[in-house]
Structures are given as C-alpha cells and as structure tokens.
Backbone as XML, in Angstrom:
<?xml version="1.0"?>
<chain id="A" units="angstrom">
  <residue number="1" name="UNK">
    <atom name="N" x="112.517" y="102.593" z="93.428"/>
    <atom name="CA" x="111.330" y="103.251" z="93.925"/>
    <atom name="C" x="111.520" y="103.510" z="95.412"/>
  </residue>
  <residue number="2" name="UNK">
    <atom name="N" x="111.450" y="105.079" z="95.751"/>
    <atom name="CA" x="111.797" y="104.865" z="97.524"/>
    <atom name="C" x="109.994" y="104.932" z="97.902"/>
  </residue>
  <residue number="3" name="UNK">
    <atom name="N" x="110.242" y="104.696" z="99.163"/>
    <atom name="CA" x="109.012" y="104.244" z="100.510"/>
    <atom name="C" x="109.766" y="105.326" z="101.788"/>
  </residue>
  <residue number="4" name="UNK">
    <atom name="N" x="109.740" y="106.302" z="101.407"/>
    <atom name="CA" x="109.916" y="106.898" z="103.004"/>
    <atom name="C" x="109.002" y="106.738" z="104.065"/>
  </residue>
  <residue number="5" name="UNK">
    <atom name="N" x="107.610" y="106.613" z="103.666"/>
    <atom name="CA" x="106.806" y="106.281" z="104.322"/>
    <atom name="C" x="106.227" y="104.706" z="104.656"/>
  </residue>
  <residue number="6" name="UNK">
    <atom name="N" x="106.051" y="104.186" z="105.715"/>
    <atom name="CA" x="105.959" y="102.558" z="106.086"/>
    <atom name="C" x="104.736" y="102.009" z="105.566"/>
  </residue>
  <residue number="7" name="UNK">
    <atom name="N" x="103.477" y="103.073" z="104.947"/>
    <atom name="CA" x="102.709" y="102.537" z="104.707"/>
    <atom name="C" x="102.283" y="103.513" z="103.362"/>
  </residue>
  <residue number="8" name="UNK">
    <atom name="N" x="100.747" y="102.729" z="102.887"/>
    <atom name="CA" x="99.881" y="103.747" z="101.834"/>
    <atom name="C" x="98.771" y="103.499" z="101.880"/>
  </residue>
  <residue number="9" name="UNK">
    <atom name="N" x="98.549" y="104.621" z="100.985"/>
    <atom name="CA" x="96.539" y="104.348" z="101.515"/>
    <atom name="C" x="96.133" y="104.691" z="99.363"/>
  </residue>
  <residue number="10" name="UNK">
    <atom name="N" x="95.266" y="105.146" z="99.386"/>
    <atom name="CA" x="93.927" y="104.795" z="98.202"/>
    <atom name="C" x="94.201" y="106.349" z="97.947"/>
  </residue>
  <residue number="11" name="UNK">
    <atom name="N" x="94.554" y="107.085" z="96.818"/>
    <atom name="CA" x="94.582" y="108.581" z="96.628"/>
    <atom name="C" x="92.867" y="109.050" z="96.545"/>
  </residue>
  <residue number="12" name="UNK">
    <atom name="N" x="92.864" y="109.989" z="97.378"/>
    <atom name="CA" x="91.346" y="110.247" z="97.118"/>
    <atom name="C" x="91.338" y="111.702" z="96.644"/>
  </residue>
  <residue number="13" name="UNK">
    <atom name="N" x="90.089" y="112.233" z="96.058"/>
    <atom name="CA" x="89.815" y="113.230" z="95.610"/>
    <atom name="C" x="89.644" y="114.360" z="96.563"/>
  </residue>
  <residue number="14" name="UNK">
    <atom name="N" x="88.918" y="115.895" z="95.816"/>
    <atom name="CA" x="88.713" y="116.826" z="96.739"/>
    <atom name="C" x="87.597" y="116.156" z="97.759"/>
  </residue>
  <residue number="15" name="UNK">
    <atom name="N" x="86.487" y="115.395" z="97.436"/>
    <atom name="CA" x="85.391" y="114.705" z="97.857"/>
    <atom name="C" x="85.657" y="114.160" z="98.589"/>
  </residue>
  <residue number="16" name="UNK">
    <atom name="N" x="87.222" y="113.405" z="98.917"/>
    <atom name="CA" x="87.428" y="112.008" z="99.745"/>
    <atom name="C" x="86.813" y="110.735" z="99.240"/>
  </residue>
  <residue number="17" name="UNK">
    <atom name="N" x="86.602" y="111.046" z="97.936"/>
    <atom name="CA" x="86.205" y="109.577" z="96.802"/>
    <atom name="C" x="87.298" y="109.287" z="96.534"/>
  </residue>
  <residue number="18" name="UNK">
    <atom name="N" x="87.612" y="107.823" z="96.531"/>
    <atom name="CA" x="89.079" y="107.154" z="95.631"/>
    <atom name="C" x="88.952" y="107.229" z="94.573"/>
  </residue>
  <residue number="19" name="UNK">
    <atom name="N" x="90.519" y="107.846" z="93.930"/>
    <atom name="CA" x="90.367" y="107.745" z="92.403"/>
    <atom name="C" x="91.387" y="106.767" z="91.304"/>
  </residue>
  <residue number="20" name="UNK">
    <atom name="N" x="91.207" y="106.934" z="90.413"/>
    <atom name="CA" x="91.671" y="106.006" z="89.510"/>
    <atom name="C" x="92.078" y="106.745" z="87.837"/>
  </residue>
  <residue number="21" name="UNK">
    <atom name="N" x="92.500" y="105.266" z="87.729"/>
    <atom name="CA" x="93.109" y="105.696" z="86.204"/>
    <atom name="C" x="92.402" y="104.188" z="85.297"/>
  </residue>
  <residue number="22" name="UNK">
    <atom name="N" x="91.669" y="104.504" z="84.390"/>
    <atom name="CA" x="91.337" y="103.159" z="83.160"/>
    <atom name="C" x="90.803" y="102.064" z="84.629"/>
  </residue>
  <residue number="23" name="UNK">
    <atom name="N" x="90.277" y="102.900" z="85.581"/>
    <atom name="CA" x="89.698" y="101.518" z="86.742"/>
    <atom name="C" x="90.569" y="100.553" z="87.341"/>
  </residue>
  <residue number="24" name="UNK">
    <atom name="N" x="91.567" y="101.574" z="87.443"/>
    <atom name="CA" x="93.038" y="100.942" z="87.959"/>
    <atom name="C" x="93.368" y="101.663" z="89.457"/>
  </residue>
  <residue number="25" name="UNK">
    <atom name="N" x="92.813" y="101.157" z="90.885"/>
    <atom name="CA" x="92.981" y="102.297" z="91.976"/>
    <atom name="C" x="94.159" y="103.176" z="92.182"/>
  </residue>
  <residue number="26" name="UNK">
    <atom name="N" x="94.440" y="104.287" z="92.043"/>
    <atom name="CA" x="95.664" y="104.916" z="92.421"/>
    <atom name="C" x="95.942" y="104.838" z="93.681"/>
  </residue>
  <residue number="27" name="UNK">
    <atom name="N" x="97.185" y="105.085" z="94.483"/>
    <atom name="CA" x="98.232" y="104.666" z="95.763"/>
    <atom name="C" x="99.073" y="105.670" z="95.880"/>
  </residue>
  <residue number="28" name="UNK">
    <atom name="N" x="99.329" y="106.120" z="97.233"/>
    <atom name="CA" x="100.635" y="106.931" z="97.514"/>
    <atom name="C" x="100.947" y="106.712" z="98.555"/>
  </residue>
  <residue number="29" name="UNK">
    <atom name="N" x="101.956" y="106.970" z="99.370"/>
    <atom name="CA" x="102.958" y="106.761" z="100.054"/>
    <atom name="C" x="102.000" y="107.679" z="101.532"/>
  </residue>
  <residue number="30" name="UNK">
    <atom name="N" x="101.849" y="106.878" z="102.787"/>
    <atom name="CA" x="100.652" y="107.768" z="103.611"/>
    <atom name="C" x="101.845" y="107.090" z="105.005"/>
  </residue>
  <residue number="31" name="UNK">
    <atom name="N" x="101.021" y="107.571" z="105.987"/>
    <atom name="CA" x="102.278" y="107.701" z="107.828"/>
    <atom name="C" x="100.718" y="106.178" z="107.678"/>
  </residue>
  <residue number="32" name="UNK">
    <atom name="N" x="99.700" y="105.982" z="107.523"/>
    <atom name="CA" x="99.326" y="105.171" z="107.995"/>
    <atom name="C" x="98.359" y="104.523" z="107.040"/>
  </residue>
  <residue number="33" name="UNK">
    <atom name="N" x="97.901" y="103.493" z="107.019"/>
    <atom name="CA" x="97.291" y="102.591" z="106.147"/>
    <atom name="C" x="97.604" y="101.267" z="105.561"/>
  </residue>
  <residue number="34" name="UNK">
    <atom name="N" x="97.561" y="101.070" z="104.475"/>
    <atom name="CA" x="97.801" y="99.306" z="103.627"/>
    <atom name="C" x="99.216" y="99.614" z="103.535"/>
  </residue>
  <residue number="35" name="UNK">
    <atom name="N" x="99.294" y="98.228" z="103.926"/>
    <atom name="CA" x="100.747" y="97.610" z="103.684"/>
    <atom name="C" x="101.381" y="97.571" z="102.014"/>
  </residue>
  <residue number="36" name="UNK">
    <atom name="N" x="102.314" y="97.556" z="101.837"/>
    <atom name="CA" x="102.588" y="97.487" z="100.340"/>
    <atom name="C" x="102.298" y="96.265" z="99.303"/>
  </residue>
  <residue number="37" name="UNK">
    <atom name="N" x="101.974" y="95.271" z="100.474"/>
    <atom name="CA" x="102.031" y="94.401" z="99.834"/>
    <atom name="C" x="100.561" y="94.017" z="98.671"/>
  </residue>
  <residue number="38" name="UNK">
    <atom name="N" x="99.776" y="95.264" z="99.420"/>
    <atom name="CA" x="98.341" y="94.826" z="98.489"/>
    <atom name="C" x="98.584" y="95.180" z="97.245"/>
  </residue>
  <residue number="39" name="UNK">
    <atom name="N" x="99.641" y="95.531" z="96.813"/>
    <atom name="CA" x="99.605" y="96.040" z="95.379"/>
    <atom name="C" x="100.175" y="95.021" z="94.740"/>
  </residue>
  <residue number="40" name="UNK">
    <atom name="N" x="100.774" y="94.331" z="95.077"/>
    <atom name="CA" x="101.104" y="92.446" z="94.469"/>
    <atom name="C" x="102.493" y="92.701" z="93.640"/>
  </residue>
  <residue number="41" name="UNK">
    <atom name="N" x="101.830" y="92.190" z="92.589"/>
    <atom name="CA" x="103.588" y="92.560" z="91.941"/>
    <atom name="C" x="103.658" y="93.259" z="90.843"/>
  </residue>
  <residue number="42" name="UNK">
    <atom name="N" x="104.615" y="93.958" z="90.153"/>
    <atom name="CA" x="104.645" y="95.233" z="89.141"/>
    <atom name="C" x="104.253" y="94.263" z="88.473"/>
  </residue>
  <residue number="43" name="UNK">
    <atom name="N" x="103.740" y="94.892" z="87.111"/>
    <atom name="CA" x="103.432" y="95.132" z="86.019"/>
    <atom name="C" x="104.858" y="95.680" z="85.183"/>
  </residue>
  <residue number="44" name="UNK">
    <atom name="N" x="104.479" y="95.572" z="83.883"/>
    <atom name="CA" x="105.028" y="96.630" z="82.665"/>
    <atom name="C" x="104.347" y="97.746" z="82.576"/>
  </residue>
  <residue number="45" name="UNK">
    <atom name="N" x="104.950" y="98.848" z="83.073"/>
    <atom name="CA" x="104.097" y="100.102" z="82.876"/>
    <atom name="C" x="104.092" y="100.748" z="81.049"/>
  </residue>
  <residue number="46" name="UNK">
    <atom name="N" x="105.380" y="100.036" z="80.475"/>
    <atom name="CA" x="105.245" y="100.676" z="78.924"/>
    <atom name="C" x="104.287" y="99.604" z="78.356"/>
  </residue>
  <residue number="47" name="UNK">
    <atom name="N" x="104.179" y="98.560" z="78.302"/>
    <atom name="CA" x="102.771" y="97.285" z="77.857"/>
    <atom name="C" x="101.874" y="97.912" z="77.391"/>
  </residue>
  <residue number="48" name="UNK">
    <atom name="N" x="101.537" y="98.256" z="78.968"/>
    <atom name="CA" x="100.145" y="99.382" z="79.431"/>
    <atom name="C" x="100.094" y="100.321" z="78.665"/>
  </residue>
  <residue number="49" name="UNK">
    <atom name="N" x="101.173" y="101.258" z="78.417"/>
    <atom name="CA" x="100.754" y="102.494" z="77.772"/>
    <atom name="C" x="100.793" y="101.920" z="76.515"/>
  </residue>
  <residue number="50" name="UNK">
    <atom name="N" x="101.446" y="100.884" z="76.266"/>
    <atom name="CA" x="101.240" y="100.654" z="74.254"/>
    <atom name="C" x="100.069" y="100.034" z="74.046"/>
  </residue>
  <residue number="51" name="UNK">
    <atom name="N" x="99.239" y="99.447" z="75.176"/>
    <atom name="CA" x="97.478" y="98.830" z="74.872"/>
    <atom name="C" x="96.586" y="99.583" z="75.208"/>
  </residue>
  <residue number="52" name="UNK">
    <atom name="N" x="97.115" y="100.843" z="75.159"/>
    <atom name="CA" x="95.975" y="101.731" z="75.558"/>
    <atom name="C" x="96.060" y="102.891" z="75.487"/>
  </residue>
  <residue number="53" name="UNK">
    <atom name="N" x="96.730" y="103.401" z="74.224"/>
    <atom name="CA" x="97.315" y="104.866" z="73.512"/>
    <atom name="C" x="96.219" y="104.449" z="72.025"/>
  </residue>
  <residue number="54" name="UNK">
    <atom name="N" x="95.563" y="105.752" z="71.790"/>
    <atom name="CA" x="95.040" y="105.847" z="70.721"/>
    <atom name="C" x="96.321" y="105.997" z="69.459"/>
  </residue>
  <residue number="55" name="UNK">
    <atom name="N" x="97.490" y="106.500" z="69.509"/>
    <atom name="CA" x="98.336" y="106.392" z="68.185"/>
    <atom name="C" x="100.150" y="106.395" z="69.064"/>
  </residue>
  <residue number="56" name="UNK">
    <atom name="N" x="100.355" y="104.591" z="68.183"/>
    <atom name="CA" x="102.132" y="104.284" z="68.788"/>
    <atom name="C" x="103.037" y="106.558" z="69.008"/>
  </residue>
  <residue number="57" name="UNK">
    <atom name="N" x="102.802" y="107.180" z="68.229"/>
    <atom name="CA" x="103.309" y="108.651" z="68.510"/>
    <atom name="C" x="103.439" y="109.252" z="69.496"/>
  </residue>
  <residue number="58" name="UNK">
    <atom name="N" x="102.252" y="108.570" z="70.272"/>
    <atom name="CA" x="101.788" y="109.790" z="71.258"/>
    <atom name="C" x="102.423" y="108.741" z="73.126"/>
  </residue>
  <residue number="59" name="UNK">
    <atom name="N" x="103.180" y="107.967" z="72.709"/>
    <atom name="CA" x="103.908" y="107.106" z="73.639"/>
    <atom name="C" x="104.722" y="108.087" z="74.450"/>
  </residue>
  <residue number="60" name="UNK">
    <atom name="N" x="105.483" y="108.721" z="73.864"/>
    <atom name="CA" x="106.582" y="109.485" z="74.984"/>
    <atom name="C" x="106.066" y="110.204" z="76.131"/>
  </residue>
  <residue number="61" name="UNK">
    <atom name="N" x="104.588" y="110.950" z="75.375"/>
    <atom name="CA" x="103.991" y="111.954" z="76.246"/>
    <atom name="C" x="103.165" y="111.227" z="77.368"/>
  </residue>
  <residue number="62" name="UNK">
    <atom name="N" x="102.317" y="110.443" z="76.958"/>
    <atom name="CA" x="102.044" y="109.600" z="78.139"/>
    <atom name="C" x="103.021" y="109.269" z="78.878"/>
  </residue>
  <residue number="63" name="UNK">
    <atom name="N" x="103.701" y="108.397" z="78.405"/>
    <atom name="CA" x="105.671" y="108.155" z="79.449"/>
    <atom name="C" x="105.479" y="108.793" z="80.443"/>
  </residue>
  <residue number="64" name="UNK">
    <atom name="N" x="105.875" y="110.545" z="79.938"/>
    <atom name="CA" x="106.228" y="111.403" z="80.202"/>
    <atom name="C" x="105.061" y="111.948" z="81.608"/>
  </residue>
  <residue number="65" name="UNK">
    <atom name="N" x="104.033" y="111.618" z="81.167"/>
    <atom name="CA" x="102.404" y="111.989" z="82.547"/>
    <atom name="C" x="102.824" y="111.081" z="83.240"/>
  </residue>
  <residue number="66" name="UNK">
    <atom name="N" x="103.148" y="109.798" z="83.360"/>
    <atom name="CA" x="103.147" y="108.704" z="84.083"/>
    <atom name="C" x="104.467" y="108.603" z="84.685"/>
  </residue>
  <residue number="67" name="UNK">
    <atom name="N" x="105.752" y="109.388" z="84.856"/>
    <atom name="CA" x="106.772" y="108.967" z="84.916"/>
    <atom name="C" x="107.618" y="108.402" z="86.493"/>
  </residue>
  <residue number="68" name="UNK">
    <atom name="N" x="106.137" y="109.434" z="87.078"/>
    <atom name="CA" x="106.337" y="108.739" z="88.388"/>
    <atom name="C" x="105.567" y="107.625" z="89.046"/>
  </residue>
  <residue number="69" name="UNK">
    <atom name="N" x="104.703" y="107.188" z="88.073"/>
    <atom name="CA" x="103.644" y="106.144" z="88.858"/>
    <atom name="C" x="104.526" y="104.801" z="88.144"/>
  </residue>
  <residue number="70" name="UNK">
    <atom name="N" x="104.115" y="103.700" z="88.941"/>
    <atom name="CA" x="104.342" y="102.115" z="88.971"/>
    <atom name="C" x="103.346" y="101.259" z="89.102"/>
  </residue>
  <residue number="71" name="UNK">
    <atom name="N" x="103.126" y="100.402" z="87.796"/>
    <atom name="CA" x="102.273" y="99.739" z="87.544"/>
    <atom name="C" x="102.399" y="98.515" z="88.440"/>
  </residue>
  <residue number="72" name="UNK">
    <atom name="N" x="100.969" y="98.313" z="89.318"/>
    <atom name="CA" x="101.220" y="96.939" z="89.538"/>
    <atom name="C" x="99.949" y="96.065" z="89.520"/>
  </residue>
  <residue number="73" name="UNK">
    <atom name="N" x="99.776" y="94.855" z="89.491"/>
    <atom name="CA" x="98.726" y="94.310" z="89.789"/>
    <atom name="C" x="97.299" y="94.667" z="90.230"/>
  </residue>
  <residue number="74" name="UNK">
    <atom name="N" x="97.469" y="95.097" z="91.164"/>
    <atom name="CA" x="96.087" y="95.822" z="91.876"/>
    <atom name="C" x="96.151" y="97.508" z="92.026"/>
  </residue>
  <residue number="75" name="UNK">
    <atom name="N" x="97.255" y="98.416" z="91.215"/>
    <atom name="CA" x="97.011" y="99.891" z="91.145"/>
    <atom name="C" x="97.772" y="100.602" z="91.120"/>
  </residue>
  <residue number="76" name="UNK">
    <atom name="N" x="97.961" y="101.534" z="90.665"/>
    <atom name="CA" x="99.237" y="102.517" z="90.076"/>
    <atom name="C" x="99.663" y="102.930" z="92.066"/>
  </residue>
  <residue number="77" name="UNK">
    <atom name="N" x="101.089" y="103.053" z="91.747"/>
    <atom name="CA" x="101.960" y="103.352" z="93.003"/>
    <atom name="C" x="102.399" y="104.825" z="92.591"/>
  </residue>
  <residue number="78" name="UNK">
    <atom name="N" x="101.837" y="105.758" z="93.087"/>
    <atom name="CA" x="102.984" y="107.123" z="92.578"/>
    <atom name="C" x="103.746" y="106.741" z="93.315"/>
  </residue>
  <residue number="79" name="UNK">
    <atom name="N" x="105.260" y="106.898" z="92.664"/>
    <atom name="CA" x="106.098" y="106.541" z="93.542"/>
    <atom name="C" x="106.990" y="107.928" z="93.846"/>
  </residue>
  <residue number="80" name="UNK">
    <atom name="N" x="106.877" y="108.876" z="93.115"/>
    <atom name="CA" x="107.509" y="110.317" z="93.244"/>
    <atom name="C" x="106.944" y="111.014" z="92.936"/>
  </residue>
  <residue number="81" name="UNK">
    <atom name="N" x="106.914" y="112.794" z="93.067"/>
    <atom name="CA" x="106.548" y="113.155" z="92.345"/>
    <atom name="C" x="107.005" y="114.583" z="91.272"/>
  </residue>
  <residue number="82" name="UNK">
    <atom name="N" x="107.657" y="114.097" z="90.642"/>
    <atom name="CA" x="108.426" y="115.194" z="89.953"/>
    <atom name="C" x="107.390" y="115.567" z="88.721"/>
  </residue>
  <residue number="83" name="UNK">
    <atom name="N" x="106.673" y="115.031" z="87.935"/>
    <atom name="CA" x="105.416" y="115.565" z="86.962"/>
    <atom name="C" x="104.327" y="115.197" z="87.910"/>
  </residue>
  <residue number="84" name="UNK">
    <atom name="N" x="103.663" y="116.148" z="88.544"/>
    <atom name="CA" x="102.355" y="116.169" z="89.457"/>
    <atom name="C" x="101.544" y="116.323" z="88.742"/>
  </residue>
  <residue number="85" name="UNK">
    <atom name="N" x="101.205" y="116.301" z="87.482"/>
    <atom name="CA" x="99.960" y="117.429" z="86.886"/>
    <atom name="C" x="98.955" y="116.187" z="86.704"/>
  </residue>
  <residue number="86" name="UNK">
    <atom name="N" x="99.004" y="114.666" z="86.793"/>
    <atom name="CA" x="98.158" y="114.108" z="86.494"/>
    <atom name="C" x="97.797" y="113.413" z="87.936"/>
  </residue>
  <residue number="87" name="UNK">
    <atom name="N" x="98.486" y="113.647" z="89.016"/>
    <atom name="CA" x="98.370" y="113.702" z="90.315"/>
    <atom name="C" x="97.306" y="114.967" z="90.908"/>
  </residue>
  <residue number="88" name="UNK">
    <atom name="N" x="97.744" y="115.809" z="90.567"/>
    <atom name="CA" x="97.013" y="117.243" z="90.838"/>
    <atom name="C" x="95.442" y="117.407" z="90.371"/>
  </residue>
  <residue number="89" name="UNK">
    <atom name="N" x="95.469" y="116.968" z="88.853"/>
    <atom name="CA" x="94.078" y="116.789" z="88.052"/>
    <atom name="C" x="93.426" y="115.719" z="88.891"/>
  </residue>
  <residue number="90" name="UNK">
    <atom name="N" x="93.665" y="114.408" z="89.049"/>
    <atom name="CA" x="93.079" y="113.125" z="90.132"/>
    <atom name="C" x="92.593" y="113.856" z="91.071"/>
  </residue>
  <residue number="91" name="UNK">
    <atom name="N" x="93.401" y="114.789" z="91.949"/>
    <atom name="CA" x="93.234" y="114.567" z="93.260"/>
    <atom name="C" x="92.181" y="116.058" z="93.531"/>
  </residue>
  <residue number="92" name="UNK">
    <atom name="N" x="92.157" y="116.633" z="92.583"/>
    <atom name="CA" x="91.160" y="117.872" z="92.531"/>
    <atom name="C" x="92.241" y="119.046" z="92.897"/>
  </residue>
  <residue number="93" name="UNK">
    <atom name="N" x="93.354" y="118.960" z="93.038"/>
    <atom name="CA" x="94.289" y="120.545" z="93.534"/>
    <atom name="C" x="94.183" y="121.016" z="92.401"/>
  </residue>
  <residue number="94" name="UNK">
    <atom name="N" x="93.937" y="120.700" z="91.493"/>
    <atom name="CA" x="94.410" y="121.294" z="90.135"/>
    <atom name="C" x="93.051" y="120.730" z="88.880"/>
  </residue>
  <residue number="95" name="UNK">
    <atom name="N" x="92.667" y="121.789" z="88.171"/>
    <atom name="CA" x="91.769" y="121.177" z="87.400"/>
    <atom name="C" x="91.868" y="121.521" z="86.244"/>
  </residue>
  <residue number="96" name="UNK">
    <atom name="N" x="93.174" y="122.170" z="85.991"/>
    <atom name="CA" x="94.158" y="121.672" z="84.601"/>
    <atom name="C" x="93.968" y="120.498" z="84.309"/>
  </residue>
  <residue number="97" name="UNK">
    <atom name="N" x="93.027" y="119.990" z="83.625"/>
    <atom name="CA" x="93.352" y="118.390" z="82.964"/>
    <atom name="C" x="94.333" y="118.492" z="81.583"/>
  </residue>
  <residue number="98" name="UNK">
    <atom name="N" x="95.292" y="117.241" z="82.147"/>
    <atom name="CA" x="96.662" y="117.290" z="81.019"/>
    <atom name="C" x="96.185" y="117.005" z="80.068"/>
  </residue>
  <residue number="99" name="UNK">
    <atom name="N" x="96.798" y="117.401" z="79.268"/>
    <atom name="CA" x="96.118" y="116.790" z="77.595"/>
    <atom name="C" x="96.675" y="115.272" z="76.895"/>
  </residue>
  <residue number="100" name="UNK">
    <atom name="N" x="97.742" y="114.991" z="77.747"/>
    <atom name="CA" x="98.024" y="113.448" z="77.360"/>
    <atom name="C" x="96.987" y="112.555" z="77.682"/>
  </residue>
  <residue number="101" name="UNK">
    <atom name="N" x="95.931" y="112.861" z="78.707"/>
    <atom name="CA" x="94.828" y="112.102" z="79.272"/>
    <atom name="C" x="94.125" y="111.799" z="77.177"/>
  </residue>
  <residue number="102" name="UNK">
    <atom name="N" x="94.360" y="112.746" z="76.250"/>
    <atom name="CA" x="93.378" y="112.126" z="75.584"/>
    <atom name="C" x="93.993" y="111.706" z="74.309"/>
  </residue>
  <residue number="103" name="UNK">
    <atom name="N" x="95.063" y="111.436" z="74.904"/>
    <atom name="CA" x="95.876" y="110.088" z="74.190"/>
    <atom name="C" x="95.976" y="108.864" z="74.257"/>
  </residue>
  <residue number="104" name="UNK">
    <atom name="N" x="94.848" y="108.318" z="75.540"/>
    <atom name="CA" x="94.459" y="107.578" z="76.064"/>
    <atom name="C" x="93.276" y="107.146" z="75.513"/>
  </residue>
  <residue number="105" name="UNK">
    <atom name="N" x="92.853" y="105.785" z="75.220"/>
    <atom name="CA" x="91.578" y="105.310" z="75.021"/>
    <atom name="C" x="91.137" y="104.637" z="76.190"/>
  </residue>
</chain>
C-alpha cells in the first residue's frame, strides 16, 4: 500500500459531510490531517465482503469495487485509485451509483 502523502483525513462528500461504507468511515491519503495510525490495524477485506454479500457469486464484483480500499479497524483506507467509481459515487463527482453497491446487504 503506498502513502505518498504523510498524512489523511475523513473522505467527505459534495456537502463536506464524511462519508462511509456499511458505517465504516472512509480515508484517503491528504498533505494534512490524522496520522495513520488512527486506522489501527487491517482487517480481512475478503471476510468482509463474504459477511456482507447478499449471494457467495456476486464476490468477484464487489472485489473488483473495492480493489483499492483497505480494510482496517476504524475505516476503509483507499489506498489507490485505479476503480474510482465507488470513490466518485461517495464523494458526489459522480452520481453513477455502481451496481455492485446492491450486492451488498
């Protein structure tokens, strides 16, 4: 996972409301804010998606939305971003909502 940046902050919306996933705070990589350490320690990010996919099938595609975030303790880390679209939908640039979102319970 790289950190080009020394710190992160709370992803917020078009509003400047923090947002989230299943009440899990989302995180990205910011020039100023929380230290890394508030996010504690990873998680299993596949766990997660297998306790909380409406059907074992629909696993890859979630994977696949999530492939840049990192589960941890206190909140998903995007840690890259090469699939933005569930970054984009969060953050209001985009209001394409992905359709893996309702593969999700």
């Amino acid at each position: 996972m790289s950190r080009p940046m020394e710190k992160l902050r709370r992803a917020l919306n078009g509003c400047a409301g923090p947002i989230s996933l299943k009440g899990i705070p989302i995180y990205h990589n910011w020039s100023k804010g929380e230290d890394y350490s508030i996010l504690g320690q990873p998680l299993n990010k596949d766990n997660w998606i297998r306790e909380n996919i409406k059907n074992p099938d629909d696993y890859d595609a979630v994977w696949m939305m999530l492939a840049d975030w990192v589960l941890f303790e206190n909140g998903w880390f995007i840690a890259d971003y090469t699939n933005k679209s569930l970054y984009y939908y969060k953050t209001q640039i985009s209001y394409k909502r992905p359709y893996e979102l309702d593969y999700i319970q």
